[in-house]
N, C-alpha and C positions, 0 to 999 in steps of 0.2 A: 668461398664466400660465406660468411656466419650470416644466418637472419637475425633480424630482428628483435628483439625483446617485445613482449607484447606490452603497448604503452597505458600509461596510470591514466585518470578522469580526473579534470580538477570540477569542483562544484562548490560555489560562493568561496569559501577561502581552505576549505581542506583539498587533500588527494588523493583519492581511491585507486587499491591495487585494480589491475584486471581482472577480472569475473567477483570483483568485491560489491556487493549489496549493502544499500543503507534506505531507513527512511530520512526525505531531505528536511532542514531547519528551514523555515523560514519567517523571518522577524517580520512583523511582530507578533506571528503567530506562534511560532517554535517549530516542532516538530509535526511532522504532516503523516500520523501513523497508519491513514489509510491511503499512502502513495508509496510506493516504492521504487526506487532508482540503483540501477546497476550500470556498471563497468565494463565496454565491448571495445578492445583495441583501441584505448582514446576514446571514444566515444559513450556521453553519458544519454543513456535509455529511462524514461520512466514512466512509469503506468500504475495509474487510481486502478484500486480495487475493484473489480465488478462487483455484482450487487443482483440478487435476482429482481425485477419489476414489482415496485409495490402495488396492491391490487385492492387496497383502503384508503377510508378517505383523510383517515387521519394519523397518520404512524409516525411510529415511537421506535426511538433508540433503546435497545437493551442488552442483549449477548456481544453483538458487535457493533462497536459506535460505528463504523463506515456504513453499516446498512441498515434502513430501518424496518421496524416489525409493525405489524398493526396490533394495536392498546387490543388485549383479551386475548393474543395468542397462544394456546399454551403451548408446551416444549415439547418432544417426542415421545410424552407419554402417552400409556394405552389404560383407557378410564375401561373400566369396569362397574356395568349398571349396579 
């Protein structure tokens, strides 16, 4: 007996191989680059980005648009008095 082929994922009008990843379109937004959607035997999986907890009151999008930072953070540098 031959098994199976592992089968594609359809998602709105294309076809994803098996274990193929994409971010999904969707009109009329377009592309959703912090979601990401894969391909399991047929079946389509997908999961938003995590994000660590923002802990401001007022945060800004910058390094990564999925997650925001709070206005004044700086980057991983080491200030020197």
């Amino acid at each position: 007996m031959q098994a199976d082929a592992p089968r594609a994922c359809r998602f709105g009008r294309r076809w994803y191989l098996n274990n193929e990843s994409w971010h999904p379109s969707v009109p009329p937004f377009g592309e959703m680059k912090c979601i990401l959607c894969w391909c399991v035997s047929g079946e389509t999986h997908c999961q938003r980005q995590e994000c660590p907890p923002s802990a401001c009151a007022s945060p800004a999008t910058r390094d990564n648009p999925c997650c925001a930072k709070c206005h004044g953070e700086c980057s991983a540098h080491t200030w020197a008095p």
